[in-house]
mmCIF file of the C-alpha atoms, coordinates in Angstrom:
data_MODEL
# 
_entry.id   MODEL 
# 
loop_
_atom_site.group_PDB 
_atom_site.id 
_atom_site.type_symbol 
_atom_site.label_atom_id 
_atom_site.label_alt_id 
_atom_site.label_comp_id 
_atom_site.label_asym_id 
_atom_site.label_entity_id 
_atom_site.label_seq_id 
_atom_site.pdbx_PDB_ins_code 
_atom_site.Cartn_x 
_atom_site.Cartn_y 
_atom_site.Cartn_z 
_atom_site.occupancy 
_atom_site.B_iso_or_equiv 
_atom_site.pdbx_formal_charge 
_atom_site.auth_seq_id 
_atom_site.auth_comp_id 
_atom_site.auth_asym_id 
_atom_site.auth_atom_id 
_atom_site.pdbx_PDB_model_num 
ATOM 1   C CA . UNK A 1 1   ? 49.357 -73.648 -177.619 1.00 0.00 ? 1   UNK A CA 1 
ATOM 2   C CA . UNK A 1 2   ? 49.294 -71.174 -180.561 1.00 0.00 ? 2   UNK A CA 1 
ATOM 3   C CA . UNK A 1 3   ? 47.813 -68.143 -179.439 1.00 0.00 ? 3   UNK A CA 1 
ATOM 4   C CA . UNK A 1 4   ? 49.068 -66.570 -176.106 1.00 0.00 ? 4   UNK A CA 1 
ATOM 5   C CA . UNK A 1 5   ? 48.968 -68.383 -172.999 1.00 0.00 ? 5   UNK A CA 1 
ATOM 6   C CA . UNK A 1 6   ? 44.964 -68.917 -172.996 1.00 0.00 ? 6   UNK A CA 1 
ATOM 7   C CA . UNK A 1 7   ? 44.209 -72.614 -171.524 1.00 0.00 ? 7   UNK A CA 1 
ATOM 8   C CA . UNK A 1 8   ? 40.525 -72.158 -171.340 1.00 0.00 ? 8   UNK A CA 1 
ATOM 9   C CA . UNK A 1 9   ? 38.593 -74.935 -173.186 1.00 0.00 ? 9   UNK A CA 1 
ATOM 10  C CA . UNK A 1 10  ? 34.951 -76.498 -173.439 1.00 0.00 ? 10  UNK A CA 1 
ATOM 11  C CA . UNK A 1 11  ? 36.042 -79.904 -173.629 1.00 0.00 ? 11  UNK A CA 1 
ATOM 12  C CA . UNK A 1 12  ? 35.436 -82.699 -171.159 1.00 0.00 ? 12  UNK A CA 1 
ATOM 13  C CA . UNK A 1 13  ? 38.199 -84.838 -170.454 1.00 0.00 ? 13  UNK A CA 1 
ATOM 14  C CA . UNK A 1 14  ? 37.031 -87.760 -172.363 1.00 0.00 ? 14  UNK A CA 1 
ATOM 15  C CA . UNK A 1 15  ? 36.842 -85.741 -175.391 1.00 0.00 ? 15  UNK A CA 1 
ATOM 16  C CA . UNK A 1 16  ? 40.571 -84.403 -175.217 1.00 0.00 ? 16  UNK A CA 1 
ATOM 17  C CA . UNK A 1 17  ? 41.581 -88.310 -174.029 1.00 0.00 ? 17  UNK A CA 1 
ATOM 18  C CA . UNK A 1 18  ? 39.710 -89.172 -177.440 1.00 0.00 ? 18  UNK A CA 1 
ATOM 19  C CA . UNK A 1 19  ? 41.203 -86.819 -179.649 1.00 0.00 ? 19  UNK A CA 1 
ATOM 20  C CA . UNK A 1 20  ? 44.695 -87.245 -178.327 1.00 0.00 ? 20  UNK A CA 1 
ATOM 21  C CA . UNK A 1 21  ? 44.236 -90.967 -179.200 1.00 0.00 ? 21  UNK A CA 1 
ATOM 22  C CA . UNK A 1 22  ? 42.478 -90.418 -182.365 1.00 0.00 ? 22  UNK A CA 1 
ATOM 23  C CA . UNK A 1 23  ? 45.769 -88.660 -183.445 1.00 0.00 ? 23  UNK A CA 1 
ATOM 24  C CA . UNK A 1 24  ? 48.251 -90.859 -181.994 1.00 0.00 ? 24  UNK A CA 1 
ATOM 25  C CA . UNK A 1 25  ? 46.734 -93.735 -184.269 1.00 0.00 ? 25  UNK A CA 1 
ATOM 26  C CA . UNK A 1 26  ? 45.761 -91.969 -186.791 1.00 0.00 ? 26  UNK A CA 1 
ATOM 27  C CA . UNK A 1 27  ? 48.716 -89.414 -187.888 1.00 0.00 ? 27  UNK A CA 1 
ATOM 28  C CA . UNK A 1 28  ? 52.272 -89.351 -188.256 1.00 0.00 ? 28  UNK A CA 1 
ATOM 29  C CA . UNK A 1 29  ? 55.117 -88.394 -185.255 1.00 0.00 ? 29  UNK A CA 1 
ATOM 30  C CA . UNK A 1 30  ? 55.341 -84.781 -185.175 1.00 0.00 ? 30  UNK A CA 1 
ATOM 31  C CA . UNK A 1 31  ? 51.795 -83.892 -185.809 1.00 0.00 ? 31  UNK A CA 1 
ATOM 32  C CA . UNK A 1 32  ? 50.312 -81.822 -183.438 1.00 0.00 ? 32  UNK A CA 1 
ATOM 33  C CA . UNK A 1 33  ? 46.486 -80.849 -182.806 1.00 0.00 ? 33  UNK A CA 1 
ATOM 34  C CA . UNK A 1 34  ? 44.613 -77.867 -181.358 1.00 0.00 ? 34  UNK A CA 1 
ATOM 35  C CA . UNK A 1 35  ? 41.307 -76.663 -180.197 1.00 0.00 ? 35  UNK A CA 1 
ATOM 36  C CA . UNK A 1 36  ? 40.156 -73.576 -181.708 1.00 0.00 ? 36  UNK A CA 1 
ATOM 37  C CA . UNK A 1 37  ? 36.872 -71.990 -182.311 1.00 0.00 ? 37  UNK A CA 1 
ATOM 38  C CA . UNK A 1 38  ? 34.142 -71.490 -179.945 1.00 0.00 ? 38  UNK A CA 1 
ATOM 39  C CA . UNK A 1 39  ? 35.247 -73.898 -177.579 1.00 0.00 ? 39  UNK A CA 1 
ATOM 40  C CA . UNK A 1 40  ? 38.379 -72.285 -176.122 1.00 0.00 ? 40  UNK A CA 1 
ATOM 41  C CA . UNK A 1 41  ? 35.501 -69.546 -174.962 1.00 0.00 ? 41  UNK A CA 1 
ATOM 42  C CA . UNK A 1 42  ? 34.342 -70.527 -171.842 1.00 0.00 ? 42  UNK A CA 1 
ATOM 43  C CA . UNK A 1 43  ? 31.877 -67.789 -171.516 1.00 0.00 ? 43  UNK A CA 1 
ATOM 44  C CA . UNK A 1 44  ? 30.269 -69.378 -175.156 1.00 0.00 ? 44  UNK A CA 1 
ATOM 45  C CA . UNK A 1 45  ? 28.112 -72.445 -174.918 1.00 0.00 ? 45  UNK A CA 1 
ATOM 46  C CA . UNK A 1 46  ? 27.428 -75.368 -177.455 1.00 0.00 ? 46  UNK A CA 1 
ATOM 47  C CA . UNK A 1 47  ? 29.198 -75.537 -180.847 1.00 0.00 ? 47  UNK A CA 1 
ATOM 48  C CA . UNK A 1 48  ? 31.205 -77.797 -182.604 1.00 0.00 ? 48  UNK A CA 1 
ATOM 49  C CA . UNK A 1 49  ? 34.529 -79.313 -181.895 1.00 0.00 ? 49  UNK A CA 1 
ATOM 50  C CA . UNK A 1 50  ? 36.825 -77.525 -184.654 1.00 0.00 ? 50  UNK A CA 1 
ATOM 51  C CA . UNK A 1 51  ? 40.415 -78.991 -184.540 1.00 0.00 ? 51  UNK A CA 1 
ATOM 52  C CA . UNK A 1 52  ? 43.293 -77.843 -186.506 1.00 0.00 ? 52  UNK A CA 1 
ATOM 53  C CA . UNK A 1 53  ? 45.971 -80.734 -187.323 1.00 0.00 ? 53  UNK A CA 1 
ATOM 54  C CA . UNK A 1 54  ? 49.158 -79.744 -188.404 1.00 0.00 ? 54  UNK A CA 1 
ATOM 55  C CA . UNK A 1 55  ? 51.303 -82.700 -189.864 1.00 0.00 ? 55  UNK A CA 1 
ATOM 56  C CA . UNK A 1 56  ? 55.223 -83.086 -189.998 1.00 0.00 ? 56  UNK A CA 1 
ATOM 57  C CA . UNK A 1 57  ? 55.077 -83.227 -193.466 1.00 0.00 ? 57  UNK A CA 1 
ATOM 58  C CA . UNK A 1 58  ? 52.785 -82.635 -196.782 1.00 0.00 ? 58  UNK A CA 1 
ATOM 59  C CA . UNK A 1 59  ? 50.762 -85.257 -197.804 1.00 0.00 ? 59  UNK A CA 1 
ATOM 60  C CA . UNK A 1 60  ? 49.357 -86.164 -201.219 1.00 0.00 ? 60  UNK A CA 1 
ATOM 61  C CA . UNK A 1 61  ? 45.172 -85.604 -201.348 1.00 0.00 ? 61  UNK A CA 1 
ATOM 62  C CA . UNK A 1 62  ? 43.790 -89.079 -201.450 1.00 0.00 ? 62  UNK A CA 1 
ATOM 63  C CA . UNK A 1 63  ? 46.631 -89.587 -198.581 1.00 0.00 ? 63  UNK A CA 1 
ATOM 64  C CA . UNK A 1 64  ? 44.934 -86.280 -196.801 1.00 0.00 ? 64  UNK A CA 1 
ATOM 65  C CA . UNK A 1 65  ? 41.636 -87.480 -197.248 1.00 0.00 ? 65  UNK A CA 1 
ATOM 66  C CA . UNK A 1 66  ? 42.687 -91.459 -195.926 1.00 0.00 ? 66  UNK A CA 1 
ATOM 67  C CA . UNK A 1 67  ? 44.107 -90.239 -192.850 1.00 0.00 ? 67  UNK A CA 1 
ATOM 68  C CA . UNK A 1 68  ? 41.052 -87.509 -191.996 1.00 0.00 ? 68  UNK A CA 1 
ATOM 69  C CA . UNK A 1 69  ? 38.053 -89.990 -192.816 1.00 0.00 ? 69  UNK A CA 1 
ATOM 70  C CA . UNK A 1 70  ? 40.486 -92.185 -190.228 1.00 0.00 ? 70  UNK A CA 1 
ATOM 71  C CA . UNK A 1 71  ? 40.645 -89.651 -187.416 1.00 0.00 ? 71  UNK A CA 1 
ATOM 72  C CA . UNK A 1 72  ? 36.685 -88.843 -187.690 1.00 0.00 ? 72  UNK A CA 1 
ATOM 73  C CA . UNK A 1 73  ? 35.543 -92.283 -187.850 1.00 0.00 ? 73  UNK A CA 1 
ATOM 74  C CA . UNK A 1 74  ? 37.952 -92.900 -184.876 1.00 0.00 ? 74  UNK A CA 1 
ATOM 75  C CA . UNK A 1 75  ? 36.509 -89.895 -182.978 1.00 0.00 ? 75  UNK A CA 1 
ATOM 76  C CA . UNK A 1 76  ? 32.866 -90.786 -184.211 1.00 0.00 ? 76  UNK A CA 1 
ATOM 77  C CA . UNK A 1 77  ? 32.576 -93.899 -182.504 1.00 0.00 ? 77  UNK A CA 1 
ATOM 78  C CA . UNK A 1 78  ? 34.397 -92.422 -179.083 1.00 0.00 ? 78  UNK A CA 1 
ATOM 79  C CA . UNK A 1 79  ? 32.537 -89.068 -179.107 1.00 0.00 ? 79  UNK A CA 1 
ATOM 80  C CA . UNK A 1 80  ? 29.247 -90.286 -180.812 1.00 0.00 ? 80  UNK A CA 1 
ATOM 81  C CA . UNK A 1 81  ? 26.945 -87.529 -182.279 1.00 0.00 ? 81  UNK A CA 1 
ATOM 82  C CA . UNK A 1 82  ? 29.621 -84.411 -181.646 1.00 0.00 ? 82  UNK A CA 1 
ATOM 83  C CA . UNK A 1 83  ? 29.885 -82.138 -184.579 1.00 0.00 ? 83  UNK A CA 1 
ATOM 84  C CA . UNK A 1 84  ? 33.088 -81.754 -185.514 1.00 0.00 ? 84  UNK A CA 1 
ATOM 85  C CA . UNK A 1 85  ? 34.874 -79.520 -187.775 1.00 0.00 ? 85  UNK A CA 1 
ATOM 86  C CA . UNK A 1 86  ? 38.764 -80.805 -188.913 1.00 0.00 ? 86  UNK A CA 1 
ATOM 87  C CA . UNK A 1 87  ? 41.172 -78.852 -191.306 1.00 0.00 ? 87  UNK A CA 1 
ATOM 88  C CA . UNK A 1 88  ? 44.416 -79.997 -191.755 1.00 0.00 ? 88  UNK A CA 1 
ATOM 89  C CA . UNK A 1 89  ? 47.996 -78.615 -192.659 1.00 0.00 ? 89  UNK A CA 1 
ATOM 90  C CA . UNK A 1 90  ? 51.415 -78.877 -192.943 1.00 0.00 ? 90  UNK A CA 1 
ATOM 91  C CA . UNK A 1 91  ? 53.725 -77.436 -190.239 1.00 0.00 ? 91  UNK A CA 1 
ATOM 92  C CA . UNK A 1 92  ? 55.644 -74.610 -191.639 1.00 0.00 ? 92  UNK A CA 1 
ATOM 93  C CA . UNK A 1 93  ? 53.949 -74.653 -195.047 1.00 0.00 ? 93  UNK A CA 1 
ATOM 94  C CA . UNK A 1 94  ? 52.328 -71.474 -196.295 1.00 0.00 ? 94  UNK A CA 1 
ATOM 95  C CA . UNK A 1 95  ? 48.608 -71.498 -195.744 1.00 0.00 ? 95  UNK A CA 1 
ATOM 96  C CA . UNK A 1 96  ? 46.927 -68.766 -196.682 1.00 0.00 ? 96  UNK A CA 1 
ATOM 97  C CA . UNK A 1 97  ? 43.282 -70.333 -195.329 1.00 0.00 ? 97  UNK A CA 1 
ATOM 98  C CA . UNK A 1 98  ? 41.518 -67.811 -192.973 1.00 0.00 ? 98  UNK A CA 1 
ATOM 99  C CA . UNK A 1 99  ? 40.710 -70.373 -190.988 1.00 0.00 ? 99  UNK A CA 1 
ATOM 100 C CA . UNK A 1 100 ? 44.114 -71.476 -190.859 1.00 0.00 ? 100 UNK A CA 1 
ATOM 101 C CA . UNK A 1 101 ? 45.331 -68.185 -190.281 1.00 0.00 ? 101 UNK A CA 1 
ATOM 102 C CA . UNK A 1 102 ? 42.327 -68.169 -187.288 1.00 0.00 ? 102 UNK A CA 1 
ATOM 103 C CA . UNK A 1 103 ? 42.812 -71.084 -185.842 1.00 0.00 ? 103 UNK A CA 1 
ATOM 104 C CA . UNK A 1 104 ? 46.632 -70.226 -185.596 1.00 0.00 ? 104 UNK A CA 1 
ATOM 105 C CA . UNK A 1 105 ? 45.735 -67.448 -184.036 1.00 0.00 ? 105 UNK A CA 1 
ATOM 106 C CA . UNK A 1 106 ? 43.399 -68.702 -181.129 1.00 0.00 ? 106 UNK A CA 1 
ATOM 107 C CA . UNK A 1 107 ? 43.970 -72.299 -180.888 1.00 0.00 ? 107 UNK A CA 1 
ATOM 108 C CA . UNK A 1 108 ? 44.564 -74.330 -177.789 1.00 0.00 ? 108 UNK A CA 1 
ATOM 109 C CA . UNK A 1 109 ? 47.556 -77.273 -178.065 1.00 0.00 ? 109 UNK A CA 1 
ATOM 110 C CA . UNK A 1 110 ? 45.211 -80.395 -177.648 1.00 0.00 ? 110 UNK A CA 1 
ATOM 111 C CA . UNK A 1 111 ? 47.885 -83.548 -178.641 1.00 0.00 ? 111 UNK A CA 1 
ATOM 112 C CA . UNK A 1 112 ? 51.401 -83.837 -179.716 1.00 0.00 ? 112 UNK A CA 1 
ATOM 113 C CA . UNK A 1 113 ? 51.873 -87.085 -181.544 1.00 0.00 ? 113 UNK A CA 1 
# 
């Protein structure tokens, strides 16, 4: 988890059992996912899934945009009409994104690959 020791999520199980896999065959060892957004509000209702995924390690853009188009299509077909929102980053690299900077703030640890 990123920020404090909140654990409350919107998610059903087979949505985090989906996105944990998603990432596990999808990204690298090391990368790790969270939930952040309007679903780690229980009091909040609908929205989209947004997901931060940090990676070990940089990768190159058409590498970045492989591995993403990947993890949706992957999540897509377990999830089927969910709107989801993905960013992705590099663990300990500086980015200055508010998202980012929100997300890091308020997310929820979803996976550890």
């Amino acid at each position: 988890m990123i920020g404090g020791d909140k654990v409350a999520m919107r998610l059903k199980p087979k949505e985090r059992d989906a996105i944990a896999q998603a990432a596990h065959d999808v990204f690298a060892p090391g990368t790790v996912v969270f939930l952040f957004g309007s679903r780690v509000d229980d009091k909040k209702r609908g929205g989209d899934i947004d997901l931060l995924i940090e990676t070990p390690q940089p990768m190159a853009p058409a590498e970045l945009v492989e591995h993403r188009t990947r993890f949706v299509s992957r999540l897509y077909r377990a999830l089927e009409e969910q709107r989801i929102d993905i960013v992705i980053t590099a663990h300990e690299q500086p980015d200055p994104r508010p998202v980012v900077l929100a997300a890091k703030r308020t997310g929820i640890l979803l996976a550890r690959v």
